[in-house]
PDB file with one MODEL, atoms N, CA, C and O in Angstrom:
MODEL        1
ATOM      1  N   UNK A   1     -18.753  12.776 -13.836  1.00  0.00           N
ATOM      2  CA  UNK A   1     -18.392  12.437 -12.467  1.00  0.00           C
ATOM      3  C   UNK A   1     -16.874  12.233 -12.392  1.00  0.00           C
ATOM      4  O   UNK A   1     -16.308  11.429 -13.133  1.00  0.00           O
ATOM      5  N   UNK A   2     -16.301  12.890 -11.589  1.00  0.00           N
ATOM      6  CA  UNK A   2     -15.248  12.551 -11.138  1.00  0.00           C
ATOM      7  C   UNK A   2     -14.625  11.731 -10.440  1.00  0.00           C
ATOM      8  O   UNK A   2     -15.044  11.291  -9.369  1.00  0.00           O
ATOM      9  N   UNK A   3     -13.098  11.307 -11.193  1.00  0.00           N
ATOM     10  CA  UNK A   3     -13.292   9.635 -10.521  1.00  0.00           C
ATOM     11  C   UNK A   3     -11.973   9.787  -9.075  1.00  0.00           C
ATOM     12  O   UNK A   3     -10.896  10.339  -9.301  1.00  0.00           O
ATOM     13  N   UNK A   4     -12.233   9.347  -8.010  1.00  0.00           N
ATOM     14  CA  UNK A   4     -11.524   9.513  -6.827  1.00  0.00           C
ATOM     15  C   UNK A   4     -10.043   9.167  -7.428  1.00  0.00           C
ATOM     16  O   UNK A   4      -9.723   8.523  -8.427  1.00  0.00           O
ATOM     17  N   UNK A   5      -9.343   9.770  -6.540  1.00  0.00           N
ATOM     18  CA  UNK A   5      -7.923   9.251  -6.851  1.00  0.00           C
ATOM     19  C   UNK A   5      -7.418   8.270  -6.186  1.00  0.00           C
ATOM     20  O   UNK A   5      -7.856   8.357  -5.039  1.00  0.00           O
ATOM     21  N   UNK A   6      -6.849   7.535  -6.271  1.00  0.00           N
ATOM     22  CA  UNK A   6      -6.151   6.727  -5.675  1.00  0.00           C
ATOM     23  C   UNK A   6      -5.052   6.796  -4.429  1.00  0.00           C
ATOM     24  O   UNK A   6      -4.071   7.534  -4.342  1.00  0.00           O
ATOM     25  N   UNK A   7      -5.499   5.853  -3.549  1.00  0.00           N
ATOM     26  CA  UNK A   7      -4.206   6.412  -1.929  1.00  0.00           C
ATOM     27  C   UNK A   7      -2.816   5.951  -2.893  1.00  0.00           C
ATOM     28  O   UNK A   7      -1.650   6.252  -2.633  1.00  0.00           O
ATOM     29  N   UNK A   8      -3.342   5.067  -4.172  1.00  0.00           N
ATOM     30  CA  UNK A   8      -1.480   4.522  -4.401  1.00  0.00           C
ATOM     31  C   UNK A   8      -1.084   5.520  -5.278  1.00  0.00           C
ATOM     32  O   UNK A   8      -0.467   5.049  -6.233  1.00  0.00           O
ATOM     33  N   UNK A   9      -1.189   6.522  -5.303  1.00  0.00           N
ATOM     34  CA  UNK A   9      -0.554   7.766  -6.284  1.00  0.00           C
ATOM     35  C   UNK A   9       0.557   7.712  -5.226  1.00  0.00           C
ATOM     36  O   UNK A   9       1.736   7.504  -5.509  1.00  0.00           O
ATOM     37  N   UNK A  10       0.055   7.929  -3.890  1.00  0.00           N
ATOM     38  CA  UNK A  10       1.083   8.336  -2.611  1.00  0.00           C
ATOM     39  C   UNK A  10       2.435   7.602  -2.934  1.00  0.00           C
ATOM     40  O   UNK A  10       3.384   8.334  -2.649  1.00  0.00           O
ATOM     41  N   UNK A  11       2.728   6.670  -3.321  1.00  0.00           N
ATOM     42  CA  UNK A  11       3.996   5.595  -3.352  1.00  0.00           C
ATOM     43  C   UNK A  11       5.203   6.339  -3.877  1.00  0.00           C
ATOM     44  O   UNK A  11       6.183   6.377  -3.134  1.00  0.00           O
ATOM     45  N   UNK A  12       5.287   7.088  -5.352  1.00  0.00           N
ATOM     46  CA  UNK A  12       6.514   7.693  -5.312  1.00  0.00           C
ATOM     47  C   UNK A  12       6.966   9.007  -4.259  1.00  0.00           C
ATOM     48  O   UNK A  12       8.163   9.071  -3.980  1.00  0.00           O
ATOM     49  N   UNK A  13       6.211   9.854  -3.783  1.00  0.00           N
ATOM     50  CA  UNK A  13       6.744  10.600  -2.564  1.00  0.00           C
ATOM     51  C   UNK A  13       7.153   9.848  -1.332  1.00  0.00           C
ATOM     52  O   UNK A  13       8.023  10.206  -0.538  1.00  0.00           O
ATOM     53  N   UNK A  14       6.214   8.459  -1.252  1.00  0.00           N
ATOM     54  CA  UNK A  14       6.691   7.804   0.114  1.00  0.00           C
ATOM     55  C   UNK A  14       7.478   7.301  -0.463  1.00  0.00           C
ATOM     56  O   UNK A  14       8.182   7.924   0.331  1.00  0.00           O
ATOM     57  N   UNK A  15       8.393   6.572  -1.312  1.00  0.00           N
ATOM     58  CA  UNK A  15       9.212   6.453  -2.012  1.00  0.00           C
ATOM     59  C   UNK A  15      10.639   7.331  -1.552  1.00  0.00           C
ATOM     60  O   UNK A  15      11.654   7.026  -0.925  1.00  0.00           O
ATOM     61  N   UNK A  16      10.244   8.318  -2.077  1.00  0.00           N
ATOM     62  CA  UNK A  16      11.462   9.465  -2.001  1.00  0.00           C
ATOM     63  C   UNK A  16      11.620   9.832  -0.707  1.00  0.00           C
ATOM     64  O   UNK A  16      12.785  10.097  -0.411  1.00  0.00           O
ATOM     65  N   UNK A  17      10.697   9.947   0.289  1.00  0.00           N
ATOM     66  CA  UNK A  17      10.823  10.044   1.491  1.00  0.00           C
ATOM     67  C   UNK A  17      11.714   9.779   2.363  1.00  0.00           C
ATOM     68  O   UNK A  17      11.350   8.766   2.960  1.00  0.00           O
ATOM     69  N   UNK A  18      12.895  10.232   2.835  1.00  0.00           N
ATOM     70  CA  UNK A  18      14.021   9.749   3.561  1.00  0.00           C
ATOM     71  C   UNK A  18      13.792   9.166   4.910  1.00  0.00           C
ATOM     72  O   UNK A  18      14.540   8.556   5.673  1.00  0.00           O
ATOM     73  N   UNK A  19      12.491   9.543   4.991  1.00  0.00           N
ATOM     74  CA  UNK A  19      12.108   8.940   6.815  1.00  0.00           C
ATOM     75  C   UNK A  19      11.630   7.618   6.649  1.00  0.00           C
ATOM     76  O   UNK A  19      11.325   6.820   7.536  1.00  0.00           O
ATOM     77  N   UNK A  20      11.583   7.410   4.962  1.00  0.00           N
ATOM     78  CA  UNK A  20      11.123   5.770   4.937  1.00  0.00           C
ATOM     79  C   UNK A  20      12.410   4.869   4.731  1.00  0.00           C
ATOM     80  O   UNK A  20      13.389   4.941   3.989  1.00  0.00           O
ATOM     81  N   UNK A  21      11.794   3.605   6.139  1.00  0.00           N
ATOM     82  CA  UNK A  21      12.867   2.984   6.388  1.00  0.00           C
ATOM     83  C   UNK A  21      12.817   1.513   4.886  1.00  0.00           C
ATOM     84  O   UNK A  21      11.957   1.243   4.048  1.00  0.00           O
ATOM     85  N   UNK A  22      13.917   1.033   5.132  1.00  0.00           N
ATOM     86  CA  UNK A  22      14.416   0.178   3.812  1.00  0.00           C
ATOM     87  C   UNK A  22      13.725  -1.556   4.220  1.00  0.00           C
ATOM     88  O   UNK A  22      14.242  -2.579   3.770  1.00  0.00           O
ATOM     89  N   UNK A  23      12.695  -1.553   4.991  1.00  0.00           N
ATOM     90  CA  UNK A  23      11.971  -2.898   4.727  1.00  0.00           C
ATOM     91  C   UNK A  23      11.223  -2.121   4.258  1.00  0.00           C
ATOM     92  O   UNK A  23      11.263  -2.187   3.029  1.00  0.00           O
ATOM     93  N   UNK A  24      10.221  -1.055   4.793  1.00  0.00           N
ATOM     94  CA  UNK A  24       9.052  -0.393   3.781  1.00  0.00           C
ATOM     95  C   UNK A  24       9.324   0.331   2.540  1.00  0.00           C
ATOM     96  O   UNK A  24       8.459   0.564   1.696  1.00  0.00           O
ATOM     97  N   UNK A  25      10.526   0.673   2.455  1.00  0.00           N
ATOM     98  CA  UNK A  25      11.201   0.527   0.586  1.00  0.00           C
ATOM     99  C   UNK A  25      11.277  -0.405  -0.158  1.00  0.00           C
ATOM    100  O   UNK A  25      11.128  -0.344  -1.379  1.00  0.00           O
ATOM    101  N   UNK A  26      11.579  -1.624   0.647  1.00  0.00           N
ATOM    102  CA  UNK A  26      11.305  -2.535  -0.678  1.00  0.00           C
ATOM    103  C   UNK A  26       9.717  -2.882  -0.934  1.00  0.00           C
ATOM    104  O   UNK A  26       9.308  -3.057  -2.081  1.00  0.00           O
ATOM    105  N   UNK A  27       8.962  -2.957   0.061  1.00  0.00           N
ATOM    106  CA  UNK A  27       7.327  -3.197  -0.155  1.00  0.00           C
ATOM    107  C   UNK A  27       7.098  -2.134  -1.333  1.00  0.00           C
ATOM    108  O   UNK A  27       6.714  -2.554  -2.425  1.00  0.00           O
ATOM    109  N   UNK A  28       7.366  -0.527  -1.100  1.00  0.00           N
ATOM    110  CA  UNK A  28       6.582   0.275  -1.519  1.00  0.00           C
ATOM    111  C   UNK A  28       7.026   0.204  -2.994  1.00  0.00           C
ATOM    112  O   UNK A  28       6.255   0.178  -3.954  1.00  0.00           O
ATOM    113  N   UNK A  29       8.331   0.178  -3.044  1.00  0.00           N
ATOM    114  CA  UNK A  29       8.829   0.070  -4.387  1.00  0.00           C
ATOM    115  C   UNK A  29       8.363  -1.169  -5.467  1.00  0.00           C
ATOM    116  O   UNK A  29       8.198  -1.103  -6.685  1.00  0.00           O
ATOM    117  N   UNK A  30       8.250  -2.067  -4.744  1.00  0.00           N
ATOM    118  CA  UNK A  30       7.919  -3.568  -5.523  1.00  0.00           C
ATOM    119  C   UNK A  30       5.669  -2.913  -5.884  1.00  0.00           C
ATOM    120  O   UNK A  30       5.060  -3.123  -6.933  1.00  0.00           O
ATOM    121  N   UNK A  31       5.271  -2.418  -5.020  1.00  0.00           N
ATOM    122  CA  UNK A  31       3.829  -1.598  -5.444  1.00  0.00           C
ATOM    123  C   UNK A  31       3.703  -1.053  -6.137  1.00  0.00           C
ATOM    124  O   UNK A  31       2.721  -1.242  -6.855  1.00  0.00           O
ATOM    125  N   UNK A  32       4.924   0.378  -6.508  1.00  0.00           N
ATOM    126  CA  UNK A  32       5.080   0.815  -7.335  1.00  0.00           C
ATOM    127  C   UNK A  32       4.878   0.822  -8.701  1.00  0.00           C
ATOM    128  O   UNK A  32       4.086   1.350  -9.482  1.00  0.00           O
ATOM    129  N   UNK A  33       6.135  -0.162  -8.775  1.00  0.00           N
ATOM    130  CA  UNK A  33       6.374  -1.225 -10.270  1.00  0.00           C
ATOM    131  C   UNK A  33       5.330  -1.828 -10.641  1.00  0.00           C
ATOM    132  O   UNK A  33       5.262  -1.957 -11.863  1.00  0.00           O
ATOM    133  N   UNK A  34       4.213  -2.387  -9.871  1.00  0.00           N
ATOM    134  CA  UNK A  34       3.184  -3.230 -10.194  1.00  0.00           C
ATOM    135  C   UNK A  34       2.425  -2.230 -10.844  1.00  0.00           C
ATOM    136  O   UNK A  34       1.915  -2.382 -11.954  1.00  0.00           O
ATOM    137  N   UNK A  35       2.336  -1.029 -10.031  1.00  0.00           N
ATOM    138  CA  UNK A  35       1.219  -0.038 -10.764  1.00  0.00           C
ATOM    139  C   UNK A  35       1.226   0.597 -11.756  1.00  0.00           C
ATOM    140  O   UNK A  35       0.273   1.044 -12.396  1.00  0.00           O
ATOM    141  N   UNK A  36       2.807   0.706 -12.021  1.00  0.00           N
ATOM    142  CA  UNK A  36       3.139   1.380 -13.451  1.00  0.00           C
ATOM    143  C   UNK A  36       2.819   0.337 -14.309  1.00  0.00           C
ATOM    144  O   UNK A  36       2.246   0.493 -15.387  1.00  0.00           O
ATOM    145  N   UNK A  37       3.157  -0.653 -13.879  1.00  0.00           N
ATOM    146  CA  UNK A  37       2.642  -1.889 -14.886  1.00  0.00           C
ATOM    147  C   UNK A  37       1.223  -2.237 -15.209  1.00  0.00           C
ATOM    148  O   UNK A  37       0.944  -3.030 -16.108  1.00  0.00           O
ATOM    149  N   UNK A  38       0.306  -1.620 -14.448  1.00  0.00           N
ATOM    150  CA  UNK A  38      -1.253  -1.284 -14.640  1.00  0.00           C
ATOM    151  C   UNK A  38      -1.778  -2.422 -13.790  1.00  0.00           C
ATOM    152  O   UNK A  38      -2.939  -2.676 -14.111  1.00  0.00           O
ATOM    153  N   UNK A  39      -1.461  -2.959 -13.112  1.00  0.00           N
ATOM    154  CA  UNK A  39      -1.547  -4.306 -12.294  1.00  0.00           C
ATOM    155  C   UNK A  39      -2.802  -3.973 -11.713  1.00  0.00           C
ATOM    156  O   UNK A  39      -2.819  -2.809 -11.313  1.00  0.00           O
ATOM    157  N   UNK A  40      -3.836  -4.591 -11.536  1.00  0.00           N
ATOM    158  CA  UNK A  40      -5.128  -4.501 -10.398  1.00  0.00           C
ATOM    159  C   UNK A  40      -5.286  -4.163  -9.077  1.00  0.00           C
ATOM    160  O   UNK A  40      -5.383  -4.901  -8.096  1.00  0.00           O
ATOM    161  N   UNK A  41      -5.304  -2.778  -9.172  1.00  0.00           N
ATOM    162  CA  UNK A  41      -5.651  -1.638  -7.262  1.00  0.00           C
ATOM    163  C   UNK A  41      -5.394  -2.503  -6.291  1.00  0.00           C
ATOM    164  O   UNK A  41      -4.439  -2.599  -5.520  1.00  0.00           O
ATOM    165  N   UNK A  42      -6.485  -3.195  -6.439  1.00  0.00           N
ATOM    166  CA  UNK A  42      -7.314  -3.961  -5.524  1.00  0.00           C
ATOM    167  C   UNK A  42      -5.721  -5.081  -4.982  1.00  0.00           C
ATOM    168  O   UNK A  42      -5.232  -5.069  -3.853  1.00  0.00           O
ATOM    169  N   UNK A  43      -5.334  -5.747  -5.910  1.00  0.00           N
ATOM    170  CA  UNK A  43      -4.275  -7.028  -5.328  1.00  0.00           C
ATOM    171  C   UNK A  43      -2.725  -6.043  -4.827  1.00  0.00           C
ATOM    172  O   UNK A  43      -1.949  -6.475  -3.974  1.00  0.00           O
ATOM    173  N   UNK A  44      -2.531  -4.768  -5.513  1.00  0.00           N
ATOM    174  CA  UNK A  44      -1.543  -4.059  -5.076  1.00  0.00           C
ATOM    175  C   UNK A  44      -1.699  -4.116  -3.241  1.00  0.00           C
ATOM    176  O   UNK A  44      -1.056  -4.738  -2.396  1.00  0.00           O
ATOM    177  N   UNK A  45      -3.098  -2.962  -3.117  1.00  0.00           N
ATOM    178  CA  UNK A  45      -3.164  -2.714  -1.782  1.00  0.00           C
ATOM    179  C   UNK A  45      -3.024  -4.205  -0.982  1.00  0.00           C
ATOM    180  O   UNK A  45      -2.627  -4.557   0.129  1.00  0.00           O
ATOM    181  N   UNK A  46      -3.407  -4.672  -1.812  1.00  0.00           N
ATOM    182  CA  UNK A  46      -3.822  -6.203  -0.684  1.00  0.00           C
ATOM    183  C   UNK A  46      -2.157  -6.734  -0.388  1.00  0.00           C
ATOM    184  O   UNK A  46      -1.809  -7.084   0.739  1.00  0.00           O
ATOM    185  N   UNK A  47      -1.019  -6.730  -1.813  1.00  0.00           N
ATOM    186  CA  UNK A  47       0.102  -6.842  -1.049  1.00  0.00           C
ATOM    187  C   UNK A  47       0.719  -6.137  -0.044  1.00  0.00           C
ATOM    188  O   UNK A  47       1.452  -6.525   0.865  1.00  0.00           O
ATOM    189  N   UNK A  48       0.159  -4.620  -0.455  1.00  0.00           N
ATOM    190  CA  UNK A  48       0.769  -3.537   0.684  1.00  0.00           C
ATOM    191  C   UNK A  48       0.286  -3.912   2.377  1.00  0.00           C
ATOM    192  O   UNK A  48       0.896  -3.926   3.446  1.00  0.00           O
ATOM    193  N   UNK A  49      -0.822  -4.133   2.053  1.00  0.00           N
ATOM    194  CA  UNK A  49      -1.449  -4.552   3.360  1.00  0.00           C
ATOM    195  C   UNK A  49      -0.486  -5.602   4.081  1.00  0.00           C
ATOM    196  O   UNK A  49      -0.019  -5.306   5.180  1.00  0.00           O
ATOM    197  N   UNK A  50      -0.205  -6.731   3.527  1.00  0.00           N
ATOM    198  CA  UNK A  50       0.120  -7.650   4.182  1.00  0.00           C
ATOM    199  C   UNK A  50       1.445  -7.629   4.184  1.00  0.00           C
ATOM    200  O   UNK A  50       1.981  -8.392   4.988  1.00  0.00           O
ATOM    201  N   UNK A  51       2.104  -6.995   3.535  1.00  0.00           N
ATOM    202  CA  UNK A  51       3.845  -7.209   3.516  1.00  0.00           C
ATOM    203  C   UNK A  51       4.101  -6.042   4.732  1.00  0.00           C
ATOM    204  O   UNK A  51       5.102  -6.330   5.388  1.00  0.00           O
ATOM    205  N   UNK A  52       3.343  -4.630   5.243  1.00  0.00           N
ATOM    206  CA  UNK A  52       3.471  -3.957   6.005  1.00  0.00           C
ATOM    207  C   UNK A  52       2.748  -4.392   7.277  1.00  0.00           C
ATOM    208  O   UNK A  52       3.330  -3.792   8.181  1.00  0.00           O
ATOM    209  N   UNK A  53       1.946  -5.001   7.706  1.00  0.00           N
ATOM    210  CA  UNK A  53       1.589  -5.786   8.471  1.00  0.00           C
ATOM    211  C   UNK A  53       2.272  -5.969   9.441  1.00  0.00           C
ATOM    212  O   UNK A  53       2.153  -5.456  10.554  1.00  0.00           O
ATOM    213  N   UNK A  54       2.984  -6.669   9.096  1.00  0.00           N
ATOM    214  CA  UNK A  54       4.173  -7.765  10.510  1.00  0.00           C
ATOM    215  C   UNK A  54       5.161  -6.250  10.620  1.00  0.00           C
ATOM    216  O   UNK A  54       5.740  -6.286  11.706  1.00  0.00           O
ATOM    217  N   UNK A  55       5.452  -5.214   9.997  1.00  0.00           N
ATOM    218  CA  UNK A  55       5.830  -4.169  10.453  1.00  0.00           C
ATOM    219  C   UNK A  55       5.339  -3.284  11.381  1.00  0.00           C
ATOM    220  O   UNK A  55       5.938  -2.896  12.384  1.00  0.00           O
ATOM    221  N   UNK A  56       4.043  -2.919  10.964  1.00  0.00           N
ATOM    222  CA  UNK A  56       2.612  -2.340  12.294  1.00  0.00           C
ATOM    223  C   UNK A  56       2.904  -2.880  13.523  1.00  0.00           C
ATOM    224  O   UNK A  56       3.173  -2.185  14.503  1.00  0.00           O
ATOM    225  N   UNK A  57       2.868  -3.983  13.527  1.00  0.00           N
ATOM    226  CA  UNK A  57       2.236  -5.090  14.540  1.00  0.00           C
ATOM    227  C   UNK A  57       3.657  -4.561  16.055  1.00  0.00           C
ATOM    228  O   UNK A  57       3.661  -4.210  17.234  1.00  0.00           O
ATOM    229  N   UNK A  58       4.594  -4.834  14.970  1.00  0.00           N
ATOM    230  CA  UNK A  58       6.247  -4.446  15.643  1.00  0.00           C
ATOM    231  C   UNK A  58       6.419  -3.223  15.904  1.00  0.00           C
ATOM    232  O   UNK A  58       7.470  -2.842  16.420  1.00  0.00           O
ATOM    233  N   UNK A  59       5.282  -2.266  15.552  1.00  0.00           N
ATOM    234  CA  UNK A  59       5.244  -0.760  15.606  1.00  0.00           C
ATOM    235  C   UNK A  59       6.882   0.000  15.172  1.00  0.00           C
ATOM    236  O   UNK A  59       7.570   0.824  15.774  1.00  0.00           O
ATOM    237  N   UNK A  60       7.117  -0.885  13.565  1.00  0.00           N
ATOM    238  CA  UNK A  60       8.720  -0.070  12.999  1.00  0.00           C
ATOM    239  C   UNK A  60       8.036   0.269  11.669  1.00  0.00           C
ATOM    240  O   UNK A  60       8.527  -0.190  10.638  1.00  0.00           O
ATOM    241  N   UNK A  61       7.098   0.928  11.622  1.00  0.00           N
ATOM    242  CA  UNK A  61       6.483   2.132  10.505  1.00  0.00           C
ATOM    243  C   UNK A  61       7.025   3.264  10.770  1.00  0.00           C
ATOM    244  O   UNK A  61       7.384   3.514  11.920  1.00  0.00           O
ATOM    245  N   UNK A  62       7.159   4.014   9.911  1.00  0.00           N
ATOM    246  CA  UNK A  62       7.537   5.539  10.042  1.00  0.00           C
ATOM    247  C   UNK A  62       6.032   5.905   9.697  1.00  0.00           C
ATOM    248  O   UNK A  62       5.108   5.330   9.124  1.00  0.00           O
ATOM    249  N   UNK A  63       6.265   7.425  10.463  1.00  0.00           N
ATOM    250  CA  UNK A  63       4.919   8.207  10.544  1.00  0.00           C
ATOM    251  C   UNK A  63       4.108   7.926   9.375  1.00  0.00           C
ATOM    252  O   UNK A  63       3.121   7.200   9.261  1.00  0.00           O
ATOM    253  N   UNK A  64       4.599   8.505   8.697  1.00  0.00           N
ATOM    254  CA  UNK A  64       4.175   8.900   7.085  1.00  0.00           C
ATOM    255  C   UNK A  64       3.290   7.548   6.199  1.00  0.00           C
ATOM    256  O   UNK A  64       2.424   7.667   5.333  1.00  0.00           O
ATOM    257  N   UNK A  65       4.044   5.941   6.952  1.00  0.00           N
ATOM    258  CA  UNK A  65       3.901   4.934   6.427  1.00  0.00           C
ATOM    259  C   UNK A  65       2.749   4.253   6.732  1.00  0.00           C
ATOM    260  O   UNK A  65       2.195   3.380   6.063  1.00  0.00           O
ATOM    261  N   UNK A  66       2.382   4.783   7.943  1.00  0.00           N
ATOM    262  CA  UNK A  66       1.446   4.412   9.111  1.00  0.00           C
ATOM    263  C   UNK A  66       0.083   5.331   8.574  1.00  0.00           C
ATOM    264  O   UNK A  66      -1.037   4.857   8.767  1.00  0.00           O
ATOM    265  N   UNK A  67       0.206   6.419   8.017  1.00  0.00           N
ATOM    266  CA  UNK A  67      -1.130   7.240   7.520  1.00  0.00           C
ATOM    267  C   UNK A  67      -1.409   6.361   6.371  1.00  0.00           C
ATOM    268  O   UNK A  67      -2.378   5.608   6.282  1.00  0.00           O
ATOM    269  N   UNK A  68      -0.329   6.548   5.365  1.00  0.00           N
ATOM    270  CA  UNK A  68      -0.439   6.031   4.104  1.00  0.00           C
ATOM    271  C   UNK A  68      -1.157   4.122   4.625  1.00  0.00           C
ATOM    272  O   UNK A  68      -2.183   3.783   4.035  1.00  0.00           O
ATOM    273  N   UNK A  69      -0.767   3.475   5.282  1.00  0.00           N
ATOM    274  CA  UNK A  69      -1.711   1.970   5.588  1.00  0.00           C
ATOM    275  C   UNK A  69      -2.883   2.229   6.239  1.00  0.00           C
ATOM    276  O   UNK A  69      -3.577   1.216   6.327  1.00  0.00           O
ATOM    277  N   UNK A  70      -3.308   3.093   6.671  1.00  0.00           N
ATOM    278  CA  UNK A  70      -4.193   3.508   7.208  1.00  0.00           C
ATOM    279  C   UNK A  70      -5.646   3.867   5.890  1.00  0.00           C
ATOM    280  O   UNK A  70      -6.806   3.468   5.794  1.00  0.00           O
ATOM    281  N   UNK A  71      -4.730   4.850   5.030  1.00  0.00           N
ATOM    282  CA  UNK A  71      -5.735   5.315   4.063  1.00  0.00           C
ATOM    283  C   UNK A  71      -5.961   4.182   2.931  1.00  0.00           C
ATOM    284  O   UNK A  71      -6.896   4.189   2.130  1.00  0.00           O
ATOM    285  N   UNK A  72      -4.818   3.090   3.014  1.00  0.00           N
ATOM    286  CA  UNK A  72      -5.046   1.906   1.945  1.00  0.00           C
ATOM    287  C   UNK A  72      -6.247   0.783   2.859  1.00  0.00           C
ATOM    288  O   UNK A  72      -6.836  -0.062   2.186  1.00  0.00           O
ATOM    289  N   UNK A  73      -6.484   0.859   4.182  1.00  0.00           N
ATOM    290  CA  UNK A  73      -7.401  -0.048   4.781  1.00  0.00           C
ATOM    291  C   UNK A  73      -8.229   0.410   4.424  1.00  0.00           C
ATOM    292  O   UNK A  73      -9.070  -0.309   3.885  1.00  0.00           O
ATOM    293  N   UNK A  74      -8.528   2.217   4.538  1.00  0.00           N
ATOM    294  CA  UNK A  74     -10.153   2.851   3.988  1.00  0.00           C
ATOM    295  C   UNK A  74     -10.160   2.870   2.721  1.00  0.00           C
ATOM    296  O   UNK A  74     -11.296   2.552   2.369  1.00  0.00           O
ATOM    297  N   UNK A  75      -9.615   3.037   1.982  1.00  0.00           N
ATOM    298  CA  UNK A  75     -10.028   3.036   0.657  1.00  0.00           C
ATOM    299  C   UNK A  75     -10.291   1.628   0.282  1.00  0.00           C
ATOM    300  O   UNK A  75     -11.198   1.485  -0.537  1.00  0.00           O
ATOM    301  N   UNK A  76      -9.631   0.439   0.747  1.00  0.00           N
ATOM    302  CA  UNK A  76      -9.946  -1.199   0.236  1.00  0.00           C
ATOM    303  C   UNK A  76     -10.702  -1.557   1.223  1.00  0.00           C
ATOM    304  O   UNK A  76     -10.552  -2.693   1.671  1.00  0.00           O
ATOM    305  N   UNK A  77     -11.636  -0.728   1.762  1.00  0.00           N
ATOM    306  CA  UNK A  77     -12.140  -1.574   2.896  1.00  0.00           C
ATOM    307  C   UNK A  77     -12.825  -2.871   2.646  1.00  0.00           C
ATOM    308  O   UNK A  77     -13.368  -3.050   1.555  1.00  0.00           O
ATOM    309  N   UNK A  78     -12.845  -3.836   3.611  1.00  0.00           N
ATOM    310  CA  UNK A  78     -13.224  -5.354   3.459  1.00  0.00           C
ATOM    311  C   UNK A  78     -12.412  -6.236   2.614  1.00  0.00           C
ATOM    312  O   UNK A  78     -12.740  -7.423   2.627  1.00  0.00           O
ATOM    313  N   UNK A  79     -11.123  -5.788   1.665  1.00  0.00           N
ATOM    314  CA  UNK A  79     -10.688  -6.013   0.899  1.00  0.00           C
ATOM    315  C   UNK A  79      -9.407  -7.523   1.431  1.00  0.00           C
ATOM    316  O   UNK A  79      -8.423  -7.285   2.131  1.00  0.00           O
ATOM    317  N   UNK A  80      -9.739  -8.940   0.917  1.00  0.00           N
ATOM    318  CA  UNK A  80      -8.993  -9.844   1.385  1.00  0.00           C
ATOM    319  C   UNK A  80      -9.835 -10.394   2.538  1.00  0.00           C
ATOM    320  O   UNK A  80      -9.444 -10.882   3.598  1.00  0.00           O
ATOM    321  N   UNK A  81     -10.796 -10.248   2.190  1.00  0.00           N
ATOM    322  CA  UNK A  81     -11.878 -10.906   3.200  1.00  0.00           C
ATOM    323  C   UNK A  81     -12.007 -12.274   3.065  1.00  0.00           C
ATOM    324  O   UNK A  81     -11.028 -12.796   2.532  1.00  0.00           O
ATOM    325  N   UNK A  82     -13.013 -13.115   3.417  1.00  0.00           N
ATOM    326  CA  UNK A  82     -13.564 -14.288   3.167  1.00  0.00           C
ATOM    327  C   UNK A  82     -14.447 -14.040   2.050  1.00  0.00           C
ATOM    328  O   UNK A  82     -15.384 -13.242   2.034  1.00  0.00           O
ATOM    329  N   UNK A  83     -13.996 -14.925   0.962  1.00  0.00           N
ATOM    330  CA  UNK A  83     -14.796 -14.676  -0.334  1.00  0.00           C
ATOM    331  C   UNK A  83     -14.905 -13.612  -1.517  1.00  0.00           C
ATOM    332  O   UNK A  83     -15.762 -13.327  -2.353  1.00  0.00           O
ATOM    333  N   UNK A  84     -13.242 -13.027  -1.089  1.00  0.00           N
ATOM    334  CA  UNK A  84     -13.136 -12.077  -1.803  1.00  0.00           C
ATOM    335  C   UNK A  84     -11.964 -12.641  -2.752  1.00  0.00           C
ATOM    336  O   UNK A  84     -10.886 -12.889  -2.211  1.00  0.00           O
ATOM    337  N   UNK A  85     -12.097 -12.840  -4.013  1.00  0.00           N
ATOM    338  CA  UNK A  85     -10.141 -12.974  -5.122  1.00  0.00           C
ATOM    339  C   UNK A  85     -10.069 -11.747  -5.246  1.00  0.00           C
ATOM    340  O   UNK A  85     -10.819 -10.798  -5.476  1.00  0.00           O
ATOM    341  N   UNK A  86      -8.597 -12.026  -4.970  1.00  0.00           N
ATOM    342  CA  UNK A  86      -7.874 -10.748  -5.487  1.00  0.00           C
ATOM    343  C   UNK A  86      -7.070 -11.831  -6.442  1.00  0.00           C
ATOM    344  O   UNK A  86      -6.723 -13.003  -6.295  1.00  0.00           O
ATOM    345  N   UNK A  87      -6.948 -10.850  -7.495  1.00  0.00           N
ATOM    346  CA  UNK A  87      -5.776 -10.996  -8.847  1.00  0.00           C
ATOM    347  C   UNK A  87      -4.836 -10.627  -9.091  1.00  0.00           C
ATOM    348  O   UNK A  87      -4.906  -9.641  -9.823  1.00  0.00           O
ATOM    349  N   UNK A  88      -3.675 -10.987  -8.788  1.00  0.00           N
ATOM    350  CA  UNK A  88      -2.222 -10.338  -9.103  1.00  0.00           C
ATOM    351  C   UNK A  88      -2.142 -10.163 -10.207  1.00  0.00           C
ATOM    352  O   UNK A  88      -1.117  -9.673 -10.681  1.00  0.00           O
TER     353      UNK A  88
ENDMDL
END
């Protein structure tokens, strides 16, 4: 069986991405680092989630940034719920 890939592969192209603005560079980059570091999916997305958040809300996502949070809500769905740890 083949195992799904991950939406956080996406981070070094959104990374390199020039249409990404420099509050969602430092989120994506600080995700990054965690993942090369083998850090747990699950607490990555959950920072991505929430550090891009108060950006959504203000609608100052770039396109690209806005798919990519989109595909980290479906892939973690329920994720940071009531009764859920996440582990940094």
């Amino acid at each position: 069986m083949k195992r799904k890939e991950s939406v956080l592969s996406q981070l070094p192209a959104l990374i390199a991405d020039p249409t990404t603005t420099g509050p969602e560079l430092e989120i994506l980059k600080h995700a990054e680092e965690r993942r090369q570091k083998g850090n747990n999916e699950e607490g990555i997305a959950y920072e991505i989630r929430t550090g891009l958040q108060p950006l959504a809300i203000g609608q100052k996502l770039s396109p690209k940034v806005v798919d990519f949070l989109t595909q980290v809500a479906a892939q973690y769905l329920g994720m940071g719920n009531r009764g859920n740890i996440i582990f940094y």
